[in-house]
NUMI-340605 format. One record per residue (C-alpha): residue number from 1; residue in one letter; x, y, z. Coordinates in steps of 0.02 Angstrom, whole numbers, m for minus. Example, Ala and Ser with C-alpha at 12.3 -4.5 7.8 and 13.67 -1.06 7.14 Angstrom:
<gufis>
+-----+------+--------+--------+--------+
| seq | type |     xx |     yy |     zz |
+-----+------+--------+--------+--------+
|   1 |    A |    615 |   m225 |    390 |
|   2 |    S |    684 |    m53 |    357 |
+-----+------+--------+--------+--------+
</gufis>
This chain:
<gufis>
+-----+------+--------+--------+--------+
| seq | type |     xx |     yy |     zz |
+-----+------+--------+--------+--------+
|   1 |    X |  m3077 |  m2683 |   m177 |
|   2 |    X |  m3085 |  m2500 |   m248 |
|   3 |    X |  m2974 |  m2413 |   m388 |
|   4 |    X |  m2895 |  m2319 |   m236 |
|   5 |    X |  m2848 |  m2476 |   m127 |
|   6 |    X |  m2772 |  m2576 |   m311 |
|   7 |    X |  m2685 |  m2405 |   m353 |
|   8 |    X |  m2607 |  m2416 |   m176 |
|   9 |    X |  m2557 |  m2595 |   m145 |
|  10 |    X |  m2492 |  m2587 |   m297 |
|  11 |    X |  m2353 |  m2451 |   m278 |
|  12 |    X |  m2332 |  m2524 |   m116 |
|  13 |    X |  m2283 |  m2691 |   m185 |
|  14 |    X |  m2176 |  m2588 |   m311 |
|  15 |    X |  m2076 |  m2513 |   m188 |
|  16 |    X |  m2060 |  m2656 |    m52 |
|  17 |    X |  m2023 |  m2806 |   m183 |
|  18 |    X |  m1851 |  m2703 |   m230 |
|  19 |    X |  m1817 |  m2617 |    m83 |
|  20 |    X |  m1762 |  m2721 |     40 |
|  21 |    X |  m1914 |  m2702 |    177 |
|  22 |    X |  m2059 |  m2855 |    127 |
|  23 |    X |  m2166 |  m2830 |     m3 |
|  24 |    X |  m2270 |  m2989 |     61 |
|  25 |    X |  m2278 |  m2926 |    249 |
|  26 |    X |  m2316 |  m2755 |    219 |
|  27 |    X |  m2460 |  m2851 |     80 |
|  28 |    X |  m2539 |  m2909 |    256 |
|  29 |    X |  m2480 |  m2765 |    371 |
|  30 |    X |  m2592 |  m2610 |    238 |
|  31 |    X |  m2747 |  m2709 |    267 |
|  32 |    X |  m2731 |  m2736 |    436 |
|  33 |    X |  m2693 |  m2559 |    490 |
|  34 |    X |  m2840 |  m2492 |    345 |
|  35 |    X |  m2953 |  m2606 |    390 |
|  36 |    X |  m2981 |  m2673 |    206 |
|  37 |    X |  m3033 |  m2836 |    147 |
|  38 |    X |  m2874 |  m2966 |    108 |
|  39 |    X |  m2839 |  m2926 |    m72 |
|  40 |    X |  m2891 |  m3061 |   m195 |
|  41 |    X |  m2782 |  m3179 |   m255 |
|  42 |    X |  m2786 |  m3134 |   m430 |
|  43 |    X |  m2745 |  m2949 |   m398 |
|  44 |    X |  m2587 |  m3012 |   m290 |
|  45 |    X |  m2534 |  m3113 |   m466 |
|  46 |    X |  m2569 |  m2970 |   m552 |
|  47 |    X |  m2448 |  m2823 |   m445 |
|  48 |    X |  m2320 |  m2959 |   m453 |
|  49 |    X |  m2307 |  m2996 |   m637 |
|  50 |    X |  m2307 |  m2779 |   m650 |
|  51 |    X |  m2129 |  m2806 |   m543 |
|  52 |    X |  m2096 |  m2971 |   m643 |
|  53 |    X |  m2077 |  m2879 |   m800 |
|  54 |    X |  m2000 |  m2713 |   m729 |
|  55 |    X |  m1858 |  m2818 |   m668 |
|  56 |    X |  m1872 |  m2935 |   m865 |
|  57 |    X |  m1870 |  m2743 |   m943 |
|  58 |    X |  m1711 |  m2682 |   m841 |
|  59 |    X |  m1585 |  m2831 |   m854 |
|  60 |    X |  m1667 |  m2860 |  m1035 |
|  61 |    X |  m1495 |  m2854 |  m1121 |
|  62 |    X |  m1403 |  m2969 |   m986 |
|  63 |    X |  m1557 |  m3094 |   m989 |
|  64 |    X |  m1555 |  m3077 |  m1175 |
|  65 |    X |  m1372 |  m3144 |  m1178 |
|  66 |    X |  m1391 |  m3281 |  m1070 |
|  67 |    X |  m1509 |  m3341 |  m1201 |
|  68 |    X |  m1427 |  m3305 |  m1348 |
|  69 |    X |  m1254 |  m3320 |  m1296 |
|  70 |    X |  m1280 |  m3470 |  m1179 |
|  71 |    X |  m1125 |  m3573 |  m1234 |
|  72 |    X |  m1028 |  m3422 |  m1143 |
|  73 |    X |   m929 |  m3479 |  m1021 |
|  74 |    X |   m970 |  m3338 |   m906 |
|  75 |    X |  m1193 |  m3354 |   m945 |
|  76 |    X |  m1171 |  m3541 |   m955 |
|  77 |    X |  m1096 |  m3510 |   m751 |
|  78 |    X |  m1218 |  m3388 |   m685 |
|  79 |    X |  m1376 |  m3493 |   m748 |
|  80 |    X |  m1317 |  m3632 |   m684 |
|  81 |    X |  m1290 |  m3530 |   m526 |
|  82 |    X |  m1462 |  m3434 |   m533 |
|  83 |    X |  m1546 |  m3619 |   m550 |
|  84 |    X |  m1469 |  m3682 |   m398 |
|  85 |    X |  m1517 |  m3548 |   m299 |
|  86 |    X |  m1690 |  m3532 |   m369 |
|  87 |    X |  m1702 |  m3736 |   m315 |
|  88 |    X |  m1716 |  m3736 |   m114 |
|  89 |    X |  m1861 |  m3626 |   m132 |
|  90 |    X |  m1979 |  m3700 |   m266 |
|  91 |    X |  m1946 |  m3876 |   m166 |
|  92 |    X |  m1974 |  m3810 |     m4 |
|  93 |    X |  m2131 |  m3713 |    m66 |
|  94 |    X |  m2197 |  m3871 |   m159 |
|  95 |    X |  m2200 |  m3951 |      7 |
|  96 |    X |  m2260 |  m3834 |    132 |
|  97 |    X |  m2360 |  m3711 |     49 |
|  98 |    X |  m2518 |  m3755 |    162 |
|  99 |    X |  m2409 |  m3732 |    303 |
| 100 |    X |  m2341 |  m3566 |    243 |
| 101 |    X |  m2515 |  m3486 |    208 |
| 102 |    X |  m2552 |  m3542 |    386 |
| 103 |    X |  m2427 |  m3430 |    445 |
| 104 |    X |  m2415 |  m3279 |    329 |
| 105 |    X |  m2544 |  m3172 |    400 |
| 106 |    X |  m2492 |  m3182 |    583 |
| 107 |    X |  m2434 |  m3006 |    612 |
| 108 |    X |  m2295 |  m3024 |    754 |
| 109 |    X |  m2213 |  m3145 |    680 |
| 110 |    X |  m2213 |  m3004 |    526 |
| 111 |    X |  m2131 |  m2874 |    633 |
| 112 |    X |  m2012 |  m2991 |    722 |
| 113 |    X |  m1939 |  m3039 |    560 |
| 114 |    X |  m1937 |  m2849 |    496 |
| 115 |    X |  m1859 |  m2823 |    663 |
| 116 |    X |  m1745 |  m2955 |    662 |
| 117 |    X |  m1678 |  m2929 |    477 |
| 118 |    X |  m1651 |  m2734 |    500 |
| 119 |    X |  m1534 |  m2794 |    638 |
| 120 |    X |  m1438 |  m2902 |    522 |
| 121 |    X |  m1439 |  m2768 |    409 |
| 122 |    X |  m1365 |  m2651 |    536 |
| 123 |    X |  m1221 |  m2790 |    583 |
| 124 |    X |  m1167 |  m2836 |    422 |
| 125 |    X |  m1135 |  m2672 |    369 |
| 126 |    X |   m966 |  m2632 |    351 |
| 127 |    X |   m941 |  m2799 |    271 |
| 128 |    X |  m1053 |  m2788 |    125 |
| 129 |    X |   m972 |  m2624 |     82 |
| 130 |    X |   m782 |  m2684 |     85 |
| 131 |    X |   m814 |  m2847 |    m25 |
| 132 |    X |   m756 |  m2861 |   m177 |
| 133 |    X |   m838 |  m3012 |   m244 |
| 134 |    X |   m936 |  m3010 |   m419 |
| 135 |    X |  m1082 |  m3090 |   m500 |
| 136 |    X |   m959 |  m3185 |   m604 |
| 137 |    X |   m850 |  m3261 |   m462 |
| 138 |    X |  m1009 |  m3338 |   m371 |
| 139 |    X |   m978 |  m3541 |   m389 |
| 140 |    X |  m1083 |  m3679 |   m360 |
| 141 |    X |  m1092 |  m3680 |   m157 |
| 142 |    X |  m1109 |  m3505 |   m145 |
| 143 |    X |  m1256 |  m3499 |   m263 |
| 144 |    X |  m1339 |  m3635 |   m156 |
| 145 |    X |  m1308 |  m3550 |     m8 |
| 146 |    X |  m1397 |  m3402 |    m87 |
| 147 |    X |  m1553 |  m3524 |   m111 |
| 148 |    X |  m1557 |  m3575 |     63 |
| 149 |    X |  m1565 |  m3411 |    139 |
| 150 |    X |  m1708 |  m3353 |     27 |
| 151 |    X |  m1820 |  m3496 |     80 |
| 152 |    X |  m1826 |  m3393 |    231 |
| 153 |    X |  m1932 |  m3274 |    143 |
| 154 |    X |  m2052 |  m3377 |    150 |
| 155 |    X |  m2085 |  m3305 |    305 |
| 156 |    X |  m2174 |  m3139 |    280 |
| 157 |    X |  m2086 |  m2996 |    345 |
| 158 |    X |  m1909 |  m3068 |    305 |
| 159 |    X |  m1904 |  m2998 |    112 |
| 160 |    X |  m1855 |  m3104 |    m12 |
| 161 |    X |  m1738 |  m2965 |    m89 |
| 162 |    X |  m1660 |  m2943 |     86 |
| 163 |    X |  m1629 |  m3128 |    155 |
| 164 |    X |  m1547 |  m3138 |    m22 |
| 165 |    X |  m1440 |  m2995 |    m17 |
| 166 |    X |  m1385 |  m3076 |    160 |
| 167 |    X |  m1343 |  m3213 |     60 |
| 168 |    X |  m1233 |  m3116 |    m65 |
| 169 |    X |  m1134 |  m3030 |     74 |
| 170 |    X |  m1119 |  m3195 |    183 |
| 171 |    X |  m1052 |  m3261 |      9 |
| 172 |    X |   m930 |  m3126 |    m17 |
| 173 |    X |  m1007 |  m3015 |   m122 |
| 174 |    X |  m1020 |  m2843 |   m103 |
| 175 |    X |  m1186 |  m2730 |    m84 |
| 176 |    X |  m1189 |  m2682 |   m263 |
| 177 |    X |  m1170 |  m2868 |   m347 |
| 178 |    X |  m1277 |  m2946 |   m199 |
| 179 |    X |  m1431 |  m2830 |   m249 |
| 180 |    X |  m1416 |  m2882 |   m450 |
| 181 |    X |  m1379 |  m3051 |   m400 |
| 182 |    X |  m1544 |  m3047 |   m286 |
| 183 |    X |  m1668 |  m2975 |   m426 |
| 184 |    X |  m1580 |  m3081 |   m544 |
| 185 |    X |  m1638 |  m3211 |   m417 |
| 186 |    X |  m1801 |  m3168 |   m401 |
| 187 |    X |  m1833 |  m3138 |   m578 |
| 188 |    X |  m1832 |  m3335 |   m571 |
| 189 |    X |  m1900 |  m3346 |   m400 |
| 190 |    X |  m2067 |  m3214 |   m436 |
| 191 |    X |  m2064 |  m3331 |   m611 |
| 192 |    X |  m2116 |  m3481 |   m520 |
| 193 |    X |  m2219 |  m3363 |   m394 |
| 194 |    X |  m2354 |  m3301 |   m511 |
| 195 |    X |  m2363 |  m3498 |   m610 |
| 196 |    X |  m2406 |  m3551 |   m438 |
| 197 |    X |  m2523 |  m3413 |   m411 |
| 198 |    X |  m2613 |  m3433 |   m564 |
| 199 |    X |  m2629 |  m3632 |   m525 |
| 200 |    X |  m2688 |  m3601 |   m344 |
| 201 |    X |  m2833 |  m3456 |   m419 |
| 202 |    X |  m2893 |  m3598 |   m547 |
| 203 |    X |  m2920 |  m3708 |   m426 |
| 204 |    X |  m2997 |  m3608 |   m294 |
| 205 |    X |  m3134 |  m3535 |   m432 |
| 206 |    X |  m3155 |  m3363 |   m489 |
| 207 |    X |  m3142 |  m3222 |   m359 |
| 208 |    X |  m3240 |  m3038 |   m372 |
| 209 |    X |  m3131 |  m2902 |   m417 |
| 210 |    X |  m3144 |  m2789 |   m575 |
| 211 |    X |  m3050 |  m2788 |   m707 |
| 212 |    X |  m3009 |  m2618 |   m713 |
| 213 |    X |  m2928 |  m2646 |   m527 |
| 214 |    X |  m2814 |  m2782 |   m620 |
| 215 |    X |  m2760 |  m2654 |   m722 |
| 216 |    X |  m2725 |  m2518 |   m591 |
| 217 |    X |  m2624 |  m2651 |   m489 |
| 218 |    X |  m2528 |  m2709 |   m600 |
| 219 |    X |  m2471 |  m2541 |   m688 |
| 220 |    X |  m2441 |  m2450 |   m532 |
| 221 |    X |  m2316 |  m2609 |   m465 |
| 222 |    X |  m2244 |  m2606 |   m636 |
| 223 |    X |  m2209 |  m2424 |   m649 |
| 224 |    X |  m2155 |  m2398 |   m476 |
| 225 |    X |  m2035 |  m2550 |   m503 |
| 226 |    X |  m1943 |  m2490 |   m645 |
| 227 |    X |  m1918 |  m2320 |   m562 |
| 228 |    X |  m1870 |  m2410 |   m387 |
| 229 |    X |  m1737 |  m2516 |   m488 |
| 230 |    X |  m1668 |  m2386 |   m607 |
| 231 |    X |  m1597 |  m2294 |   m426 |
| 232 |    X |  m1576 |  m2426 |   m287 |
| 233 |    X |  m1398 |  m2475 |   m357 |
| 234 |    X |  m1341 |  m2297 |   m327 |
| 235 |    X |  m1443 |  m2249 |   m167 |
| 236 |    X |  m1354 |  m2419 |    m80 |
| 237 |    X |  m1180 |  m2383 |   m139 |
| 238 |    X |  m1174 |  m2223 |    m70 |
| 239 |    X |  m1296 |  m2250 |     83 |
| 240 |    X |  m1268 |  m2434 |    128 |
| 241 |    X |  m1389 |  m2561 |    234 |
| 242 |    X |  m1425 |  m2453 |    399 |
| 243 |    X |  m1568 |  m2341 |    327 |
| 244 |    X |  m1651 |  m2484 |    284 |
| 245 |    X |  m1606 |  m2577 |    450 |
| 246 |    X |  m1662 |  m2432 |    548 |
| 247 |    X |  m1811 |  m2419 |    437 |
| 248 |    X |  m1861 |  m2606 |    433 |
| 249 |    X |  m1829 |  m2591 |    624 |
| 250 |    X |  m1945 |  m2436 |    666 |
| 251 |    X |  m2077 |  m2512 |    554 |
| 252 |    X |  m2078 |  m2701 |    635 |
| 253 |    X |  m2100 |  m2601 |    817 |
| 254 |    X |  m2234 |  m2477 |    758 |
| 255 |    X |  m2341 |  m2630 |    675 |
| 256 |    X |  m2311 |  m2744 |    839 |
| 257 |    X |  m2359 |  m2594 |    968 |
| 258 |    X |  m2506 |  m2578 |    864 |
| 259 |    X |  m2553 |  m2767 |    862 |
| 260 |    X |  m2543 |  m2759 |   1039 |
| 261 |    X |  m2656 |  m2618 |   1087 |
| 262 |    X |  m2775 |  m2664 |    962 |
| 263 |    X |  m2785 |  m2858 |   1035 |
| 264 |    X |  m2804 |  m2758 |   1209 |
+-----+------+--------+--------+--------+
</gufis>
């Protein structure tokens, strides 16, 4: 991997771990349009932790309250809530991780699931802008609910963000709460991500990449995160879910009528 290809991938994660369009598919898709090698392991630890702490730095004083103020009634609710929905997907990743790596690189399923989630996004429209619903009305059920749609995102091309914010709106919140509640999520969720990460590199042995490309990945995912977050909440009040449906959509098609003529 050269300083260009870590400088890319990571702005790339940057933008498609917060915006709702798969960060993890589009990880797979780069390479396989560019022709690169996969990325190393360690580098994908590395562009995540830059959006890990992007997302730590921006919700620092609400994340800083749960801690401190954790006998609140209110931070006491939504980390109880954030746990449960955090759950379904360390489980079901414990258990079929092997089976999950089997399937992550297969490119149509990718763009079927870009595909099939910019639909959703397109449907469920109207609905995630009239909802009133906050952060701090979210109970118990709704939280796992939540949890159970994001295992889906397990399944590259579905992004985790997205499937989430699905899960918000199908739980009665509207756009704006869904998206906190879904990088509030995946604060926890990206958490557990890079732990397992850095257990799976130890135990498949050192892998050749430069430090120096470390260091380009992870600034340009952390820098492009923290710019990403400081404007999605305004962009998707005022513009809604169908740019990115239309986008995810117009992106799953290109990368599958490419697949196809290149399998040809």
């Amino acid at each position: 991997m050269n300083l260009f290809q870590a400088l890319v991938l990571g702005i790339l994660q940057g933008i498609s771990e917060l915006i709702p369009i798969s960060s993890s598919g589009n990880l797979v898709i780069l390479p396989f349009l560019t022709g690169w090698e996969k990325q190393p392991l360690s580098f994908d630890i590395m562009i995540h932790a830059g959006t890990l702490l992007a997302l730590i730095i921006y919700f620092r004083t609400l994340l800083s309250n749960l801690v401190i103020k954790f006998k609140d009634k209110n931070n006491l609710r939504l980390t109880k809530n954030l746990i449960i929905t955090t759950l379904p997907a360390i489980i079901i990743g414990y258990f079929l991780s092997e089976k999950v790596k089997e399937l992550s690189s297969f490119i149509p399923l990718i763009s079927i699931m870009l595909i099939t989630i910019g639909l959703i996004f397109i449907f469920i429209e109207n609905k995630a802008m009239e909802q009133t619903k906050k952060i701090s009305e979210v109970n118990l059920k709704d939280a796992l609910k939540i949890g159970v749609f994001q295992v889906l995102a397990f399944i590259r091309g579905t992004s985790r963000s997205g499937i989430t914010l699905i899960g918000g709106i199908y739980s009665g919140l509207n756009v704006s709460e869904s998206l906190k509640y879904s990088f509030l999520a995946g604060i926890m969720i990206i958490s557990s991500t890079v732990f397992y990460q850095i257990f799976d590199f130890y135990k498949s042995g050192v892998q050749n990449i430069s430090i120096i490309s470390l260091i380009i990945g992870f600034s340009a995912s952390f820098i492009t995160s923290l710019v990403i977050i400081k404007y999605i909440f305004g962009f998707i009040k005022k513009k809604g879910l169908i740019m990115f449906g239309i986008l995810r959509i117009l992106l799953g098609i290109s990368i599958l009528i490419i697949y196809i003529n290149k399998q040809c």
